[in-house]
C-alpha positions in Angstrom: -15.1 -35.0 -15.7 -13.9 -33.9 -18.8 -10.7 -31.5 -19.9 -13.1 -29.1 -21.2 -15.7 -28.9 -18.1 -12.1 -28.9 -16.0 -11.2 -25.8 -17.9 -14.6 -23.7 -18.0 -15.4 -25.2 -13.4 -11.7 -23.7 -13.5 -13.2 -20.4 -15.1 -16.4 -20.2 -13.4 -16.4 -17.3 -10.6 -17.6 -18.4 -7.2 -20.9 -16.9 -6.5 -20.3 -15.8 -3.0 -17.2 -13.4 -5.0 -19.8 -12.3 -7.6 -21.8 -11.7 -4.0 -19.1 -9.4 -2.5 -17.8 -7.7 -6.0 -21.4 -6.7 -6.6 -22.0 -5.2 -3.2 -18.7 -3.2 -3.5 -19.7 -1.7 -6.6 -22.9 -0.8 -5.9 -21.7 0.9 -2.4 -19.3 2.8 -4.5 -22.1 3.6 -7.9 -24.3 4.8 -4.4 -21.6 6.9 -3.4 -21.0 8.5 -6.5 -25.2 8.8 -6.8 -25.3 10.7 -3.8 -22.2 13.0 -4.2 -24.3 14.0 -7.6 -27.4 14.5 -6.0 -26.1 16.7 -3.0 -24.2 19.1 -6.0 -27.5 19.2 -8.2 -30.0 19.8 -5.4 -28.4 21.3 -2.8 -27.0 24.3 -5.3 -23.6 24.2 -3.6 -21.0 26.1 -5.1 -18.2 24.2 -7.6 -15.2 25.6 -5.6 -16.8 24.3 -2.3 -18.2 20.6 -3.8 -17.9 20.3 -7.9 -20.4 17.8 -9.6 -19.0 14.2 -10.4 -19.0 15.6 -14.0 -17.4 18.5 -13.6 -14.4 16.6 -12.0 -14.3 14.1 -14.7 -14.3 16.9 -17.2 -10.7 18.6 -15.3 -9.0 15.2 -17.1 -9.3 17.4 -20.2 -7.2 20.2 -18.7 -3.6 20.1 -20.9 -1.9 22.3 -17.8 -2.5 19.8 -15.5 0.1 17.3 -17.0 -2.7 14.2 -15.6 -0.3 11.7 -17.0 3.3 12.9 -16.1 2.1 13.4 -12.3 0.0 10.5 -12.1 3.4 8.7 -13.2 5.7 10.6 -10.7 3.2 10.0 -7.6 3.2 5.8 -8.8 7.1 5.7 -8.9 7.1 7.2 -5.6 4.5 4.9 -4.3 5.5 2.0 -5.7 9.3 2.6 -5.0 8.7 2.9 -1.7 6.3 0.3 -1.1 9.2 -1.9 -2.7 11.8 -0.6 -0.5 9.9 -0.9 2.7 8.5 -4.9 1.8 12.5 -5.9 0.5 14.3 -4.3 3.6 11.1 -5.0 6.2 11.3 -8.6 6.0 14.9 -9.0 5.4 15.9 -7.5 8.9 12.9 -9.9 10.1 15.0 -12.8 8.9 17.9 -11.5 10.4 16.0 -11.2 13.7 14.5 -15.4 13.3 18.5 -16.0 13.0 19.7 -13.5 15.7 18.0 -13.1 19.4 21.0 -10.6 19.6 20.3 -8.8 16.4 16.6 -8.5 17.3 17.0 -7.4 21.0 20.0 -5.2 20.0 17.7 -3.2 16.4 14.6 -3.6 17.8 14.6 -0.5 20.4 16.4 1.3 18.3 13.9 1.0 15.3 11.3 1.8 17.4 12.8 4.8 18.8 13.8 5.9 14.9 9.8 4.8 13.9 8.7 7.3 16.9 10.1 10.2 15.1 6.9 12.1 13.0 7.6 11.5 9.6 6.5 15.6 8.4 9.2 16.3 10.4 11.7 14.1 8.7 10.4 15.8 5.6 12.9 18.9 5.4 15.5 17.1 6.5 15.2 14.6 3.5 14.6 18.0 1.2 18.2 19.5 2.5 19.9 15.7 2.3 18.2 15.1 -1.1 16.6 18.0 -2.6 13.7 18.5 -4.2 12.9 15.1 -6.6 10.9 11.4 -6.7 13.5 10.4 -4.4 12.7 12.3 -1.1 9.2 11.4 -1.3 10.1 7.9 -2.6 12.2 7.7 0.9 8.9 9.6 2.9 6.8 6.5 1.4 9.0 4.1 2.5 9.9 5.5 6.1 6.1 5.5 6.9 5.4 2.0 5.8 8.6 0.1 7.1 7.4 -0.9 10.4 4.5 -2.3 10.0 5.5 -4.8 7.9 8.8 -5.4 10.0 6.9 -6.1 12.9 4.6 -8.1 11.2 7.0 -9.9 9.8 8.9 -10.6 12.8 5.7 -11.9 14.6 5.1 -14.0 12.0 8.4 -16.1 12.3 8.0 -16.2 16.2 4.4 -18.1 15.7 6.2 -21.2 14.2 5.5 -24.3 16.3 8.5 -25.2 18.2 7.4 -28.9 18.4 7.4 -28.4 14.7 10.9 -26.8 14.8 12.5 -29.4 17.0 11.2 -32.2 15.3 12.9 -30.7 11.9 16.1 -30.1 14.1 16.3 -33.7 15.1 15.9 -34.3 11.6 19.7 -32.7 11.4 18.0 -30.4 8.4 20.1 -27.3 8.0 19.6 -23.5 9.3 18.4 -22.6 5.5 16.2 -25.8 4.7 14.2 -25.2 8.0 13.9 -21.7 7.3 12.7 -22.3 3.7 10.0 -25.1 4.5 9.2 -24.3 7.8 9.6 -20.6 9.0 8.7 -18.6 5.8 5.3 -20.8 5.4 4.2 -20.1 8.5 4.9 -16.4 8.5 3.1 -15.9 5.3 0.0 -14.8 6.7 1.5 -12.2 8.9 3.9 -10.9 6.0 0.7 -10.0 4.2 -1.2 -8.5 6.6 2.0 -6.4 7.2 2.3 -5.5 3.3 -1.6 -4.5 3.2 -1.4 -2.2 6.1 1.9 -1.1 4.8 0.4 0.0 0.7 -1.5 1.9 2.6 0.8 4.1 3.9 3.1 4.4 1.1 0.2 6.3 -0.5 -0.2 8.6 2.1 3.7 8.8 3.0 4.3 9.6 -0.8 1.8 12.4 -0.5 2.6 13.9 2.7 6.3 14.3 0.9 4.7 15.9 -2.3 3.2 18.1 0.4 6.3 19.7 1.7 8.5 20.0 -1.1 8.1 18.7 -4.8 7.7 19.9 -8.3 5.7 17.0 -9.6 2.8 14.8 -8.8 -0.7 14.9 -7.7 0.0 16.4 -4.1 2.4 18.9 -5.8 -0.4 19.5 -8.2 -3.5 20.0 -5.9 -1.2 22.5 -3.8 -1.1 24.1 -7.3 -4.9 24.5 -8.2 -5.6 25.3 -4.7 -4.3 29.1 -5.3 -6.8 29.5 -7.8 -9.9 27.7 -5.8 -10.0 24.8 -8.6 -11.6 22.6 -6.6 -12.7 19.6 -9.7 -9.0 19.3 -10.5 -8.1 18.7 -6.8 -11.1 16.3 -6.5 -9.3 14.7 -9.8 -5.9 14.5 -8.2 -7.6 13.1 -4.9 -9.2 10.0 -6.9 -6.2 9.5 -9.0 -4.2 8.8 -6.1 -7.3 6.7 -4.7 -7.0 4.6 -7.7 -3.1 4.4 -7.0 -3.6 3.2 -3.9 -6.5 0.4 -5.0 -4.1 -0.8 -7.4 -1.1 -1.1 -5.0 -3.4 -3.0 -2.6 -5.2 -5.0 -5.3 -1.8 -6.4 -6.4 -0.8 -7.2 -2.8 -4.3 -9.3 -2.4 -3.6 -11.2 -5.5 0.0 -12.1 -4.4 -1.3 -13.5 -1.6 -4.4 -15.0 -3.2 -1.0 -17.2 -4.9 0.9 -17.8 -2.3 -1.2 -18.3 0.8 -4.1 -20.4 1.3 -7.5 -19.0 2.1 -8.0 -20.5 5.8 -4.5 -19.0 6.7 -4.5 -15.5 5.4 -5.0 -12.8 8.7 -7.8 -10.7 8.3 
């Protein structure tokens, strides 16, 4: 085989992907079909359920700053997520090294993850005022655990023929971590990350909720005074498409890094 029929095979997108993209796009075009129909016909009133046009048509509202919140919300999510993933699965390393560290944190963290998160909220508003940062923390506090747990699973699954045999090998603490352990808990630190993009979203929100001055959630408590229901329909897909993209970046990562027959669904 050629370079060039290398390069354009290399290009070529599996048909059972084509399969599953097109089926996602029409469920969501059938979605959006319906939502229009239901408006049209069924003569429901915009503040109750506004027309897919009608909510596309709020973008060109200058007082609802679309871009500057849209930005604030992503720093929070995003910031967050980032937290959560970098401090998640570095105590989950700590806990492969550590039966003592694990069994000493472990109750702890659970007892700290038991806490409800709203309520944390106005504590984190008196500790850290109003700002990206509160929320940024909310975002964070909701999707730590999941990945921490997963993460921690996924370095308990490692063989431990496998692990002796390195041993014997006299390879060091760090080696067999780096080419044993972390392989193998891959699939599990994925699985944690995509449960855990989707609750940064909805931890970033919930802070906006109780105390901001900027972003989507601060927003749609803004238009809700005034019944503007297309612009809160607006801010609700906005932060859809925030959450897609977090989510979409996470499947690509491990699209790179883990192979197809090991990933957890």
């Amino acid at each position: 085989m050629s370079d060039a029929t290398k390069s354009r095979a290399a290009w070529q997108i599996p048909p059972e992907a084509v399969r599953r993209y097109t089926l996602a796009i029409a469920a969501h075009a059938a979605l959006i079909l319906i939502w229009y129909l239901v408006v049209t016909y069924g003569r429901i009133p915009t503040f109750v359920l506004p027309s897919p046009v009608a909510t596309i048509a709020s973008l060109g509202g200058s007082n609802y700053h679309w871009i500057g919140n849209t930005l604030v919300t992503a720093s929070e999510i995003f910031g967050g997520y980032f937290l959560s993933v970098v401090i998640g699965v570095a105590i989950a390393i700590l806990f492969s090294w550590s039966r003592t560290a694990e069994e000493t944190a472990m109750p702890l963290l659970v007892t700290l993850n038991m806490i409800p998160k709203v309520a944390l909220g106005p504590l984190f508003i008196v500790w850290l005022s109003y700002g990206i940062m509160p929320n940024t923390i909310m975002a964070f506090a909701i999707s730590f655990f999941p990945i921490l747990l997963n993460t921690t699973r996924g370095f308990r699954e490692v063989e431990p023929e496998l692990l002796e045999l390195v041993r014997s090998l006299h390879s060091s603490k760090w080696q067999t971590f780096v080419k044993i352990q972390l392989p193998s808990a891959l699939p599990y630190i994925f699985s944690g990350m995509k449960v855990g993009a989707i609750l940064a979203v909805a931890g970033a929100i919930v802070g906006e909720f109780l105390g901001s001055a900027r972003g989507l959630g601060y927003l749609m408590l803004q238009v809700q005074v005034t019944l503007d229901t297309p612009a809160m329909f607006m801010a609700v897909i906005l932060i859809t498409l925030l959450g897609m993209l977090l989510y979409g970046l996470v499947l690509g990562l491990e699209k790179l890094l883990v192979v197809r027959d090991a990933r957890v669904a």
